[in-house]
LUMFI-342973 format. One record per residue (C-alpha): residue number from 0; x, y, z; chain; residue in one letter. Coordinates in Angstrom, 1 decimal. Layout:
<nukols>
> NUM,X,Y,Z,A,A
...
</nukols>
This chain:
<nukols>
> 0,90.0,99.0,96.8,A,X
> 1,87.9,96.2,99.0,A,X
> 2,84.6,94.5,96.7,A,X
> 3,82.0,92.5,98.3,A,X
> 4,80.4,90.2,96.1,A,X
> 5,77.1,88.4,96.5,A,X
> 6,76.0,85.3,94.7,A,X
> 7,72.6,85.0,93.4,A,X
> 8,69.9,85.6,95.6,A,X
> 9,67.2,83.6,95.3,A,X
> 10,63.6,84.4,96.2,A,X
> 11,62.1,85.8,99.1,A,X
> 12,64.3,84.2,101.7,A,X
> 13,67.4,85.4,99.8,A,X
> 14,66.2,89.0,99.4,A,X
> 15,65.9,89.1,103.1,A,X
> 16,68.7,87.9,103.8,A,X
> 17,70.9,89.9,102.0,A,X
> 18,68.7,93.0,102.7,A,X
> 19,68.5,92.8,106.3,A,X
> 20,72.5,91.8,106.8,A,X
> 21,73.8,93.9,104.2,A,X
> 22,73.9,96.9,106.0,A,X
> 23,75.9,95.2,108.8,A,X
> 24,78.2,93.5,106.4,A,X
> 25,79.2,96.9,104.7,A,X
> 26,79.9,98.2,108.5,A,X
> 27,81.8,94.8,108.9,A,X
> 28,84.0,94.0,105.9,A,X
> 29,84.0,97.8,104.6,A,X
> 30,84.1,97.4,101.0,A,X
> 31,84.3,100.4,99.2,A,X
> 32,81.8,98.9,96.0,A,X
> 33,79.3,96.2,96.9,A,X
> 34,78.0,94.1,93.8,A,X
> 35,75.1,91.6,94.0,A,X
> 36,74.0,89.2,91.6,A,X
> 37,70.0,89.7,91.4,A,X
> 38,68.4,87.3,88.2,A,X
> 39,66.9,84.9,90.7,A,X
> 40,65.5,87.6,93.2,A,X
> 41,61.5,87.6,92.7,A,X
> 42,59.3,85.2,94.6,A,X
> 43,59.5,82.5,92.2,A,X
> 44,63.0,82.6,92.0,A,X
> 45,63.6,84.0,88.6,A,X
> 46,63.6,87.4,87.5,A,X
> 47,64.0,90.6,89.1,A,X
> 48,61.5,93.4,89.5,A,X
> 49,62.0,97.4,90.2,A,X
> 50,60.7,97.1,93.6,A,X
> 51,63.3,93.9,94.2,A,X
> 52,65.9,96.3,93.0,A,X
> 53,65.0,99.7,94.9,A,X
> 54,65.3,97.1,98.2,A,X
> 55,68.7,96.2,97.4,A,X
> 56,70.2,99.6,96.1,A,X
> 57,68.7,100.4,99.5,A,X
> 58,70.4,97.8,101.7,A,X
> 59,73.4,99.1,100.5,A,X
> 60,74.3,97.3,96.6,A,X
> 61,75.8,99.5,94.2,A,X
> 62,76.0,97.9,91.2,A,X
> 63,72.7,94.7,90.6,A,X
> 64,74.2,92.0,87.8,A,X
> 65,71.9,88.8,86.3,A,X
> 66,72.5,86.0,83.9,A,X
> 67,70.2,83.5,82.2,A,X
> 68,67.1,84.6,83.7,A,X
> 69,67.0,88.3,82.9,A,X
> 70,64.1,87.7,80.8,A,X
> 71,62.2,86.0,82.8,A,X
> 72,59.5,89.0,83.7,A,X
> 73,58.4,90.7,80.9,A,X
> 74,56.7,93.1,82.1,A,X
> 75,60.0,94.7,83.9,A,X
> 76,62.2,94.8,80.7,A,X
> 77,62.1,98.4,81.0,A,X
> 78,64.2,98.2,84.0,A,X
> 79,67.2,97.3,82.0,A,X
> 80,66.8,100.5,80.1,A,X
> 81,65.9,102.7,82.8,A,X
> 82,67.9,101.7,85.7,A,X
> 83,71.7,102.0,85.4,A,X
> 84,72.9,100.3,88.3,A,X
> 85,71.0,96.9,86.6,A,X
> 86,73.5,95.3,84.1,A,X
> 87,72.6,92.3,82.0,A,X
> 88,74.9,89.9,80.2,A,X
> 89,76.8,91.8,77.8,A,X
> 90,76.9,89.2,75.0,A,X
> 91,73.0,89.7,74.3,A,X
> 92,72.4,90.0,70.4,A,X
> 93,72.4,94.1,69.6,A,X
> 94,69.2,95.2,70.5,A,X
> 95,68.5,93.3,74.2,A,X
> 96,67.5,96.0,76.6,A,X
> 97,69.6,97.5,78.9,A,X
> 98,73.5,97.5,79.1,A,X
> 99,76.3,94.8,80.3,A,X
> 100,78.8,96.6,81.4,A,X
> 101,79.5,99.8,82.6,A,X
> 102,82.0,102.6,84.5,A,X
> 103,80.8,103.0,88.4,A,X
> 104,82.0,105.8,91.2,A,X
> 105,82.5,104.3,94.2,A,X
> 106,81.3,106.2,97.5,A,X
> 107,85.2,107.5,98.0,A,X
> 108,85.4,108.8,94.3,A,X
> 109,86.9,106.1,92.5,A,X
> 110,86.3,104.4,88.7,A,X
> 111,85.9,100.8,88.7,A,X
> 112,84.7,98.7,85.5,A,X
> 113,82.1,95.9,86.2,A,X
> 114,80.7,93.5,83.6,A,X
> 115,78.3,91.0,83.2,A,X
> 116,78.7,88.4,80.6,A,X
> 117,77.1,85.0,79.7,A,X
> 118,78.2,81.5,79.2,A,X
> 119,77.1,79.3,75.9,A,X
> 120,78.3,75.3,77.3,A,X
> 121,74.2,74.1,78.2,A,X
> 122,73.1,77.9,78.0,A,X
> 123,71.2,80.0,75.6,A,X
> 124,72.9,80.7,72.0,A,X
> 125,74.6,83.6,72.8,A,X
> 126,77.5,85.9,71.1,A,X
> 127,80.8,84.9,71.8,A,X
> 128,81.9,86.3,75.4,A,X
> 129,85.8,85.6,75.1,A,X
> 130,84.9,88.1,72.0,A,X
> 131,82.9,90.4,73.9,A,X
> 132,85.3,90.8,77.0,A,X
> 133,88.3,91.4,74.8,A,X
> 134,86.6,94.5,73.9,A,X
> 135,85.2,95.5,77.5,A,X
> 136,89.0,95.1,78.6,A,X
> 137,89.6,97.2,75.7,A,X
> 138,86.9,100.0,76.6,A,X
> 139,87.5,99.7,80.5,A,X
> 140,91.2,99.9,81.1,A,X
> 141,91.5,103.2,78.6,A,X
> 142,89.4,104.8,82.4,A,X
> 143,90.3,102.5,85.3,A,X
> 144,92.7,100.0,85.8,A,X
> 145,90.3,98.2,88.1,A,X
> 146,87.9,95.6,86.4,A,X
> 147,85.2,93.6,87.5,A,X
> 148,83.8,90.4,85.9,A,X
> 149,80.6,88.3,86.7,A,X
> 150,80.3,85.2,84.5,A,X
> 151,77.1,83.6,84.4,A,X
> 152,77.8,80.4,83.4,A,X
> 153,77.2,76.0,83.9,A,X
> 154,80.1,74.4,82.8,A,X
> 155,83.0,74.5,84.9,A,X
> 156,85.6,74.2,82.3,A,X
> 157,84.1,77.5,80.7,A,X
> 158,84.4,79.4,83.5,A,X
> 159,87.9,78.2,84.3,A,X
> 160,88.8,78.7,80.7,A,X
> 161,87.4,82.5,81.1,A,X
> 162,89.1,83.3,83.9,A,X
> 163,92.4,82.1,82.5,A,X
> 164,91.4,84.7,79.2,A,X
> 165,91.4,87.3,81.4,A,X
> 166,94.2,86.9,84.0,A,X
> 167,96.1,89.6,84.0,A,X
> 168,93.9,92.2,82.0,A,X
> 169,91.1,92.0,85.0,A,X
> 170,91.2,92.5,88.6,A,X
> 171,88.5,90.1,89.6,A,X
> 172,86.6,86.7,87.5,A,X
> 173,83.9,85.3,89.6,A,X
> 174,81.2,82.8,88.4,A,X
> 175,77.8,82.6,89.3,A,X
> 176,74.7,80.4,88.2,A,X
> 177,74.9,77.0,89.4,A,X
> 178,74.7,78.5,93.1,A,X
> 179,76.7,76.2,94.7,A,X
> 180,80.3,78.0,96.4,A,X
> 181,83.3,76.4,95.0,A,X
> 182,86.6,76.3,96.9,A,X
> 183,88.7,77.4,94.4,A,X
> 184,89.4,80.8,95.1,A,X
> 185,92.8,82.4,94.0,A,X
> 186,94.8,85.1,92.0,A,X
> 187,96.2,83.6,88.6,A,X
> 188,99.6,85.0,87.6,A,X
> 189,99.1,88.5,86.3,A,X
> 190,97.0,89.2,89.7,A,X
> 191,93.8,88.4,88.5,A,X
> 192,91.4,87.0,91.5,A,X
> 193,89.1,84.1,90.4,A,X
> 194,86.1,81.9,92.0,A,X
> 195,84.5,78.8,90.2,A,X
> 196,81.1,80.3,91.5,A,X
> 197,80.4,82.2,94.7,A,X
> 198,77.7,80.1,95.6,A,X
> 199,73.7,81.7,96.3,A,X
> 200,72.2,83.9,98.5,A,X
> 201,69.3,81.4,99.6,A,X
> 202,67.4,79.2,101.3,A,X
> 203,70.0,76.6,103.0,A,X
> 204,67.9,73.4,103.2,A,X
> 205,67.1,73.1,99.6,A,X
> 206,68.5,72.0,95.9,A,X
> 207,69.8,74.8,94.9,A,X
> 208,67.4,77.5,96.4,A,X
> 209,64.7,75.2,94.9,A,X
> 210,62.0,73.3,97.6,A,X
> 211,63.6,69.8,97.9,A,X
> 212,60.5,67.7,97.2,A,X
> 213,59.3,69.3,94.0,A,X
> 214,62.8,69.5,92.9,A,X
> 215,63.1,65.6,94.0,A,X
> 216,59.9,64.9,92.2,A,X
> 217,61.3,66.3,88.8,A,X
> 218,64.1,64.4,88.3,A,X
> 219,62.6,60.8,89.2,A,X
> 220,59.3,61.7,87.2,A,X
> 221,61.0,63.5,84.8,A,X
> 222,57.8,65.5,84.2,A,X
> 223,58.4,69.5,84.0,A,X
> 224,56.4,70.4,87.1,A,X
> 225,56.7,74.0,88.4,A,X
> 226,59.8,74.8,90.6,A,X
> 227,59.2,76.2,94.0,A,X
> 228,61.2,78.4,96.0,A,X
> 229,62.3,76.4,99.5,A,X
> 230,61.6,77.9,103.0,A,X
> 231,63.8,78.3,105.7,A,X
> 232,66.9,79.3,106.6,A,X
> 233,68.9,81.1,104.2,A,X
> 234,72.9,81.3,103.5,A,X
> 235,74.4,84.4,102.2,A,X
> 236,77.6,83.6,99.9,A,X
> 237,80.3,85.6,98.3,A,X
> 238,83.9,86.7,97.9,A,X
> 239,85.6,89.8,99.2,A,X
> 240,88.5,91.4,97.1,A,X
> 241,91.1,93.7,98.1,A,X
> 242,93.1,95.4,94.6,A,X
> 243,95.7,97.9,94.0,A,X
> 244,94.1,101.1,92.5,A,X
> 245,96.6,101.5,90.9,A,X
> 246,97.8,98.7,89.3,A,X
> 247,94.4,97.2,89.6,A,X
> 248,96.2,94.1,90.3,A,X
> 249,93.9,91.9,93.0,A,X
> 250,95.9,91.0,96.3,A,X
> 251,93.4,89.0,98.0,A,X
> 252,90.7,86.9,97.7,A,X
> 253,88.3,85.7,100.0,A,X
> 254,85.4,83.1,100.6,A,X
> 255,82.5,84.8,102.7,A,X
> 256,79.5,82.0,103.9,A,X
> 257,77.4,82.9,106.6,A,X
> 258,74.0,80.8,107.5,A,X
> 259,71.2,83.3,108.9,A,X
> 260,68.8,81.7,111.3,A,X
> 261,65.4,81.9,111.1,A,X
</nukols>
């Protein structure tokens, strides 16, 4: 089985992006299950809303992940509930909406476990996700050997650490968050295939998807003035990964970075 992955889109010039170049990239790479990580899709760049969602399923993702800023519209907190192609981290307290992981069908008939879990280094007090993937693992390899991980994490060392808890009991590990691609990309021993962080879906010219003068402005004022999203050109980012069905061992992994003109 081939997965495209895409790293967090951000904003409007990510949505477009990945919604207009999608299509081609599925007639291109041919995965057979494209995931996309969507927390920092609406105009601001945090949050995701249903109609952010219905453009993306409709470009041609199959399964939408998030992080950190799940929360961050209020008013579409249904979604989680109601949509179940929309995952949020799995390591919410009992009682978050929604789900954060799940058991998808890709368009030639096969099963195919993908989870979203959260990171605690500089993050939001979560439960324990070594904990919480021991018993997705669990769950998910009872249906399908094939197993799918997005970590939404800061620290480095977390994420390296998680992908070394799971080598050999997933397929794939690849961190997302900081938005910046890391060339790290491998399979551990036990064929597990693992990425630092994929990198964004975003505007190119920017800090991190953010406008680089109000992003500037924050950190020599240190006053907490309102992040913009940046203009311009946008980079699409991600990792394709070909697996044994069977095995579910991963055989290849791959860096994907494309900048899309204006």
């Amino acid at each position: 089985m081939r997965i495209l992955f895409l790293g967090d889109v951000v904003g409007k010039p990510g949505l477009e992006a990945v919604t207009q170049h999608l299509p081609g990239l599925r007639k291109e790479l041919k995965p057979e299950l494209v995931i996309v990580n969507g927390e920092n899709a609406a105009t601001t760049g945090r949050g995701i809303t249903e109609p952010i969602v219905r453009e993306l399923v409709a470009s041609g993702a199959d399964v939408i992940t998030t992080g950190n800023h799940a929360w961050s519209r209020s008013d579409e907190w249904n979604l989680f509930d109601e949509e179940p192609r929309l995952l949020r981290p799995a390591n919410y307290p009992p009682g978050a909406p929604g789900r954060g992981w799940g058991i998808f069908r890709t368009r030639q008939g096969k099963l195919i476990g993908v989870a979203n879990l959260m990171g605690r280094v500089t993050m939001e007090a979560l439960d324990d996700p070594f904990r919480a993937a021991d018993a997705i693992i669990a769950e998910v390899l009872q249906q399908t050997p094939l197993l799918f991980f997005d970590f939404h994490a800061e620290a480095t060392s977390e994420k390296a650490a998680f992908g070394w808890h799971c080598a050999g009991r997933a397929s794939v590990v690849v961190g997302t968050h900081t938005h910046v691609q890391t060339a790290d990309e491998r399979i551990l021993p036990g064929g597990t295939a693992y990425i630092t962080d994929v990198g964004m879906c975003g505007p190119e010219n920017s800090v991190i998807g953010m406008d680089i003068e109000v992003s500037l402005a924050r950190f020599r004022t240190q006053l907490p003035t309102r992040s913009k999203v940046a203009d311009g050109a946008a980079i699409l980012c991600g990792v394709v990964v070909d697996m044994d069905d069977t095995t579910g061992r991963a055989q290849h992994i791959e860096r994907l970075r494309r900048r899309i003109p204006l």
